[in-house]
C-alpha atoms as a printed R data frame, in Angstrom:
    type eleno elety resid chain resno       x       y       z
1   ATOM     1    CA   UNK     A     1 124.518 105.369 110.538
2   ATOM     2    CA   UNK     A     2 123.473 101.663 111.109
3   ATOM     3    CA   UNK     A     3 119.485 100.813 109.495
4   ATOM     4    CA   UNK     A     4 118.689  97.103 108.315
5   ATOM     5    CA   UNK     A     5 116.518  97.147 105.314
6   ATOM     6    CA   UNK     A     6 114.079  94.138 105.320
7   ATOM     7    CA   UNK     A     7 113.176  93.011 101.460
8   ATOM     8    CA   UNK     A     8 109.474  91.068 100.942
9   ATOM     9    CA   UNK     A     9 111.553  88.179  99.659
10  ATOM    10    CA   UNK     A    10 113.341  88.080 103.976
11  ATOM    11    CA   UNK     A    11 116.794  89.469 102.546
12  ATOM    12    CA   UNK     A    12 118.379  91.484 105.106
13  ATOM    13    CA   UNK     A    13 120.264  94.357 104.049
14  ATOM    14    CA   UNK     A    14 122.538  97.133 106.920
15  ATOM    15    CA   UNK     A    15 122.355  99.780 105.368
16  ATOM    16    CA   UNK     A    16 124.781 102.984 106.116
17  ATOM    17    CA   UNK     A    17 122.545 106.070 106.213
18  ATOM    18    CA   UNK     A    18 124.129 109.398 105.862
19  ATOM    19    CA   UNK     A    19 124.448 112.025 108.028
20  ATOM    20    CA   UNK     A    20 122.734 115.060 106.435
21  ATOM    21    CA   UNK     A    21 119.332 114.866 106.715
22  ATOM    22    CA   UNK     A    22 118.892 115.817 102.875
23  ATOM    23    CA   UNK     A    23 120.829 113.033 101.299
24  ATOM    24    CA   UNK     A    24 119.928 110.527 103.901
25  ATOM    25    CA   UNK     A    25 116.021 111.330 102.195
26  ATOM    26    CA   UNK     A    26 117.545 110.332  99.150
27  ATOM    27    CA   UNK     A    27 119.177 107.504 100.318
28  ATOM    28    CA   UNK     A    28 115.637 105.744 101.885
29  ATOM    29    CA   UNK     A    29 113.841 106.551  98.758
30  ATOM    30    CA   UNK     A    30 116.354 104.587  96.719
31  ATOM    31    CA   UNK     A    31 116.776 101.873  98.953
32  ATOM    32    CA   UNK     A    32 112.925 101.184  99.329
33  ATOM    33    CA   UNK     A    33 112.216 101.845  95.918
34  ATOM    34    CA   UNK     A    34 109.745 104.676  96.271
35  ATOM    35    CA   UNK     A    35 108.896 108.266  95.863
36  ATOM    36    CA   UNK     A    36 107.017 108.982  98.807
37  ATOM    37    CA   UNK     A    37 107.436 107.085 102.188
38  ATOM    38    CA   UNK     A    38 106.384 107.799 105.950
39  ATOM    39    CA   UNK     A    39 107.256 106.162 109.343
40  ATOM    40    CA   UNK     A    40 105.856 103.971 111.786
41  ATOM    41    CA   UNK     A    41 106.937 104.337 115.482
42  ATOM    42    CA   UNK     A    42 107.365 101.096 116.643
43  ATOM    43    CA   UNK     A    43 109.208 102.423 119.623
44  ATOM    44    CA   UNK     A    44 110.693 105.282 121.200
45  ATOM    45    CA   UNK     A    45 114.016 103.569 120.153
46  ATOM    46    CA   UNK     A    46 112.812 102.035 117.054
47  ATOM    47    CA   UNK     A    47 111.368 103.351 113.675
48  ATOM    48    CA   UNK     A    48 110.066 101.312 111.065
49  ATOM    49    CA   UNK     A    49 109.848 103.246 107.382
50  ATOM    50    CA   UNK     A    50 107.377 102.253 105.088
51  ATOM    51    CA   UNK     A    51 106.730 102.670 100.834
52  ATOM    52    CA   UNK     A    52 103.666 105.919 101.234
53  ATOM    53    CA   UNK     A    53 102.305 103.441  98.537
54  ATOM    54    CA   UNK     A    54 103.644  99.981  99.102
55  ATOM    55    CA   UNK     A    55 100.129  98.706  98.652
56  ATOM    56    CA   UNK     A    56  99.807  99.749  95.444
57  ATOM    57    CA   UNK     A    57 104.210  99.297  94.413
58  ATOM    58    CA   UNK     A    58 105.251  96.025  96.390
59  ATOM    59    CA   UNK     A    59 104.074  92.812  97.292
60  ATOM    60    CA   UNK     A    60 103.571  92.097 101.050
61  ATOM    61    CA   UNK     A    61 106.770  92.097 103.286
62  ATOM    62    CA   UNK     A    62 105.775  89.036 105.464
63  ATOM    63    CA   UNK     A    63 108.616  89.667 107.437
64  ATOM    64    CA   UNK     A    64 107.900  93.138 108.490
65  ATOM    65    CA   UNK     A    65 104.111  92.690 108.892
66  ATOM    66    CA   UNK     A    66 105.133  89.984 111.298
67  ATOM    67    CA   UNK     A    67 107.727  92.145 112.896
68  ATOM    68    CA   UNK     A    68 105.483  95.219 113.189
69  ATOM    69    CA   UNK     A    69 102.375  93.176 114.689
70  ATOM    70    CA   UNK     A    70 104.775  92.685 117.599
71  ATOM    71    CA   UNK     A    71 104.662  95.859 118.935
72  ATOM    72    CA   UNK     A    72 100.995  96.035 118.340
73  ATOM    73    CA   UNK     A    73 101.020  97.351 114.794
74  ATOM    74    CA   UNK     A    74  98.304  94.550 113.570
75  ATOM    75    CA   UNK     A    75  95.658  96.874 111.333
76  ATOM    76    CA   UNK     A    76  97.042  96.555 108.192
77  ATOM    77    CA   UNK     A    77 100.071  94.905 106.163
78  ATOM    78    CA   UNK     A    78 103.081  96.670 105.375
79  ATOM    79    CA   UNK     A    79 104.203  96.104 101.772
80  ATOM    80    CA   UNK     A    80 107.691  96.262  99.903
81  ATOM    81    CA   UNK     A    81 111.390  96.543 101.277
82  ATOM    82    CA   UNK     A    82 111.218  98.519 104.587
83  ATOM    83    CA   UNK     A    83 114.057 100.371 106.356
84  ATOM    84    CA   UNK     A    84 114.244  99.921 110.288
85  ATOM    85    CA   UNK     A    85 116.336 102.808 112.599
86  ATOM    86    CA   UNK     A    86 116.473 103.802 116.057
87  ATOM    87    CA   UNK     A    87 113.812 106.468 116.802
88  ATOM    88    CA   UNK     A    88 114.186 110.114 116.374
89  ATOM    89    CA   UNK     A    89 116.676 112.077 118.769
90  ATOM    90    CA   UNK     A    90 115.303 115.791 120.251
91  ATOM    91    CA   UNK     A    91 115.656 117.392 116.856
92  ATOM    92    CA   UNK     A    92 113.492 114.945 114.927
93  ATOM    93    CA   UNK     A    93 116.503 113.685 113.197
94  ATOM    94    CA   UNK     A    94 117.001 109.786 112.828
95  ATOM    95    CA   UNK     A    95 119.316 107.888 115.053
96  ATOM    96    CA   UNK     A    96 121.144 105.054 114.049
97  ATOM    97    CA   UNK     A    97 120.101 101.431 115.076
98  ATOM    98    CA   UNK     A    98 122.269  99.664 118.216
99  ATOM    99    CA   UNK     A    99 124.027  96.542 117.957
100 ATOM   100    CA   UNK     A   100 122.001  95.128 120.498
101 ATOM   101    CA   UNK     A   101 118.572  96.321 118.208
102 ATOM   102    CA   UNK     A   102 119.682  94.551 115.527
103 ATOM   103    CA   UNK     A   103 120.530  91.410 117.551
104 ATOM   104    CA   UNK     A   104 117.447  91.674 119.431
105 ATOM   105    CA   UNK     A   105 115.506  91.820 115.973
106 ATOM   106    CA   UNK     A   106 117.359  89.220 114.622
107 ATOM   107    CA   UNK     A   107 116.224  87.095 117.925
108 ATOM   108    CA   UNK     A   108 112.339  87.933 117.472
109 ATOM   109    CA   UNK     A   109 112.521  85.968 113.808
110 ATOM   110    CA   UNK     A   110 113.572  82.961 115.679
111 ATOM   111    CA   UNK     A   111 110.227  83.370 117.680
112 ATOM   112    CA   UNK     A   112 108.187  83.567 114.755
Protein backbone atom coordinates (compact mmCIF):
# COMPACT_ATOMS: atom_id res chain seq x y z
CA UNK A 1 0.00 0.00 0.00
CA UNK A 2 1.38 3.33 -1.47
CA UNK A 3 1.35 6.57 1.49
CA UNK A 4 4.04 9.47 1.13
CA UNK A 5 5.19 10.58 4.47
CA UNK A 6 5.97 14.38 4.48
CA UNK A 7 8.93 15.23 7.21
CA UNK A 8 8.91 19.15 8.76
CA UNK A 9 12.37 19.40 7.25
CA UNK A 10 10.19 18.79 3.16
CA UNK A 11 11.78 15.14 2.89
CA UNK A 12 9.47 13.01 1.09
CA UNK A 13 9.27 9.55 2.07
CA UNK A 14 6.57 6.45 0.02
CA UNK A 15 6.00 4.58 2.38
CA UNK A 16 4.58 0.77 1.94
CA UNK A 17 1.75 0.34 4.46
CA UNK A 18 0.67 -3.10 5.31
CA UNK A 19 -2.25 -4.79 4.76
CA UNK A 20 -3.66 -5.81 8.17
CA UNK A 21 -5.14 -3.17 9.76
CA UNK A 22 -3.24 -4.04 13.14
CA UNK A 23 0.30 -3.81 11.96
CA UNK A 24 -0.38 -1.09 9.51
CA UNK A 25 -1.29 0.96 13.22
CA UNK A 26 2.04 0.08 14.10
CA UNK A 27 3.58 0.97 11.12
CA UNK A 28 2.09 4.95 11.18
CA UNK A 29 3.02 5.26 14.74
CA UNK A 30 6.64 4.46 13.94
CA UNK A 31 6.88 6.30 10.92
CA UNK A 32 5.44 9.61 12.47
CA UNK A 33 7.11 9.19 15.57
CA UNK A 34 4.17 9.13 17.93
CA UNK A 35 1.96 7.28 20.27
CA UNK A 36 -1.27 8.59 19.54
CA UNK A 37 -2.30 10.04 16.07
CA UNK A 38 -5.76 10.87 14.30
CA UNK A 39 -6.77 11.83 10.69
CA UNK A 40 -7.73 14.67 8.76
CA UNK A 41 -10.06 14.17 5.71
CA UNK A 42 -8.76 16.21 3.22
CA UNK A 43 -10.84 14.41 0.68
CA UNK A 44 -13.02 11.64 0.01
CA UNK A 45 -9.90 10.22 -1.84
CA UNK A 46 -7.35 11.68 0.35
CA UNK A 47 -6.39 11.36 4.12
CA UNK A 48 -3.92 13.30 5.78
CA UNK A 49 -2.61 11.62 9.37
CA UNK A 50 -1.46 13.75 11.91
CA UNK A 51 0.96 13.33 15.47
CA UNK A 52 -2.51 13.43 18.30
CA UNK A 53 0.26 15.69 19.87
CA UNK A 54 2.48 17.13 17.20
CA UNK A 55 2.10 20.47 18.89
CA UNK A 56 3.56 19.54 21.80
CA UNK A 57 6.36 16.50 19.92
CA UNK A 58 7.37 18.23 16.50
CA UNK A 59 8.17 21.37 15.08
CA UNK A 60 5.79 22.76 12.38
CA UNK A 61 5.57 20.76 9.04
CA UNK A 62 5.47 23.86 6.69
CA UNK A 63 4.91 21.65 4.01
CA UNK A 64 1.82 19.99 5.19
CA UNK A 65 0.25 23.10 6.79
CA UNK A 66 0.62 24.53 3.32
CA UNK A 67 -0.70 21.42 1.72
CA UNK A 68 -3.66 21.03 4.10
CA UNK A 69 -4.76 24.88 3.85
CA UNK A 70 -5.49 23.88 0.25
CA UNK A 71 -8.34 22.02 0.77
CA UNK A 72 -9.55 24.48 3.28
CA UNK A 73 -7.87 23.07 6.36
CA UNK A 74 -6.48 26.75 7.49
CA UNK A 75 -7.41 26.78 11.55
CA UNK A 76 -4.48 25.54 12.88
CA UNK A 77 -0.85 24.15 11.92
CA UNK A 78 -0.11 20.67 11.60
CA UNK A 79 3.17 19.71 13.29
CA UNK A 80 5.81 16.81 12.77
CA UNK A 81 6.22 14.13 9.88
CA UNK A 82 2.69 13.40 8.51
CA UNK A 83 1.54 10.35 6.51
CA UNK A 84 -0.83 11.09 3.42
CA UNK A 85 -3.28 7.96 1.91
CA UNK A 86 -6.20 7.69 -0.18
CA UNK A 87 -9.40 7.94 1.93
CA UNK A 88 -11.11 5.16 3.64
CA UNK A 89 -12.90 2.37 1.44
CA UNK A 90 -16.70 1.09 2.79
CA UNK A 91 -15.16 -0.73 5.71
CA UNK A 92 -13.27 2.20 7.18
CA UNK A 93 -10.08 0.61 6.20
CA UNK A 94 -7.31 2.82 4.46
CA UNK A 95 -6.76 2.74 0.77
CA UNK A 96 -3.63 3.17 -0.77
CA UNK A 97 -2.62 6.51 -2.53
CA UNK A 98 -2.84 6.58 -6.73
CA UNK A 99 -0.08 7.36 -8.89
CA UNK A 100 -1.83 10.15 -10.20
CA UNK A 101 -2.37 11.51 -6.16
CA UNK A 102 0.99 11.50 -5.66
CA UNK A 103 1.81 13.29 -8.94
CA UNK A 104 -0.92 15.62 -8.47
CA UNK A 105 0.58 16.44 -4.88
CA UNK A 106 3.82 16.64 -6.09
CA UNK A 107 2.33 19.37 -8.75
CA UNK A 108 0.55 21.57 -5.92
CA UNK A 109 4.32 22.22 -4.29
CA UNK A 110 5.25 23.75 -7.52
CA UNK A 111 2.24 26.20 -6.92
CA UNK A 112 3.30 27.12 -3.64
Amino acid sequence: MTALLITPEADFVQIDLPADSKIQQAVKRAVMRCDRYDVVALTNTLDMWIDDEGLYNHPVNKVATAFAARFGFIWQDYHGPVLLTGGADVDGETIPLTKDQVLAFLATLGER
